[in-house]
C-alpha positions, 0 to 999 in steps of 0.5 A: 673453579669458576665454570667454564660455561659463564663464559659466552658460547664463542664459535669454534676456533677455524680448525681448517688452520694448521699454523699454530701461531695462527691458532694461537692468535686467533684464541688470544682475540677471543679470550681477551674480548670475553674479558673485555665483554665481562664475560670473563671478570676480575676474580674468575678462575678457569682450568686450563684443559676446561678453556682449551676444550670450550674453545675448541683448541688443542693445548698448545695454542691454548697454553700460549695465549694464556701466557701472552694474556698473563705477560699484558696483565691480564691473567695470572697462573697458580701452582694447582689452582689455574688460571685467573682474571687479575682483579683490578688494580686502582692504583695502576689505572689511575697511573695510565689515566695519569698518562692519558692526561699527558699525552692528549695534553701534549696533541691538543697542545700541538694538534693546530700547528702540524699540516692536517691538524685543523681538517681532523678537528673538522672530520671530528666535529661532524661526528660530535658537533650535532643536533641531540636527535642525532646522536648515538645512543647505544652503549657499546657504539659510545664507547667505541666512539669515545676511544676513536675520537680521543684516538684522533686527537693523538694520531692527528699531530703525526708522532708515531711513538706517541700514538703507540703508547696512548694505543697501550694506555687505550687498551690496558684500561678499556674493562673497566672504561667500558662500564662508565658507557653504561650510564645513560648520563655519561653518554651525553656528557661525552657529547657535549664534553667533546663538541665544547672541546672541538669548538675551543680547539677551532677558536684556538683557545687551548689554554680552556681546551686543556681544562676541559679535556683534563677535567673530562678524562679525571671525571673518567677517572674518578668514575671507575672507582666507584666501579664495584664487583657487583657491577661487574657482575651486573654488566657480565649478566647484562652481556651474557643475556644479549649474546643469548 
């Protein structure tokens, strides 16, 4: 068993809540972005009393996260050997950036004929279109920058549906998306990805739009797998140190 105490040192969970489904979601959040930080990674196992006393929760919500965790995908359980972080699965990541590619082609394709479409590529441009001494550097921010803008696209043309399938998509291949923001040129490829993007958009040059978004999410793609567990284990060093 992988020991508990690779995981961060969270604050407890509030014990002034007496709902257990409140409990139960509170526990959830966390334990999914330790996963999300690398502080829990692909391979690593836990006892279920272990996790349940480190965060500071009785069984029963404990018990129930997990299971809530293990029906998105990201845990699986054994018969005496507890609870595990599912290793990653290629083939299916390729198939949700598959999906991606679909529905931000679909947005972009229809972004500038709904009512608001060409006020959020503008709203866009002033985050994306700007002078390099402007802009973001930290890895962390980048990333939750990067989600947003391809967020915007999507909710812009006002299909709610379509805005909740990308949320999934958004959210099932975020681990391992997060390690791409950790090289400094992925960074400013995405900055000059997404304002050359915005400024076709205004042109109403679609047909170029949908090349380069294509192109932007495959280069993505393609840089997850190259994405080793010795990386993991690097970025969850890297975490584990900054949180220290």
């Amino acid at each position: 068993m992988t020991a508990i105490a690779t995981i961060s040192d969270p604050q407890r969970m509030d014990a002034t809540s007496n709902a257990p489904n409140a409990m139960a979601e509170q526990v959830y959040l966390r334990i999914k972005q330790d996963i999300f930080n690398f502080l829990l990674c692909p391979g690593d196992r836990f006892a279920e009393l272990a996790i349940a006393a480190h965060y500071g929760v009785s069984r029963t919500p404990m018990r129930d996260a997990l299971f809530r965790l293990q029906r998105e995908g990201y845990l699986e359980v054994g018969f005496r050997r507890g609870w595990k972080v599912l290793p990653v699965n290629f083939d299916q990541l390729d198939q949700l950036y598959d999906l991606r590619i679909v529905l931000e082609l679909a947005a972009i394709e229809r972004i500038q004929h709904v009512e608001g479409g060409q006020a959020a590529i503008d709203a866009l441009r002033a985050i994306w279109c700007v002078p390099e001494d402007q802009r973001e550097s930290d890895p962390a921010t980048m990333f939750e920058m990067d989600e947003d803008f391809h967020r915007r696209l999507v909710a812009a043309i006002g299909n709610n549906e379509m805005l909740r399938v990308h949320n999934d998509v958004t959210e099932r291949i975020r681990i391992m998306r997060r390690l791409d923001f950790l090289k400094p040129k992925r960074t400013s490829a995405t900055y000059e990805e997404h304002s050359t993007l915005l400024e076709l958009l205004t042109r109403n040059r679609h047909a170029e739009a949908a090349i380069l978004l294509r192109a932007h999410i495959t280069q993505s793609k393609l840089e997850v797998r190259k994405i080793t567990l010795s990386m993991l284990a690097d970025a969850r060093n890297q975490k584990l140190a900054f949180v220290s």
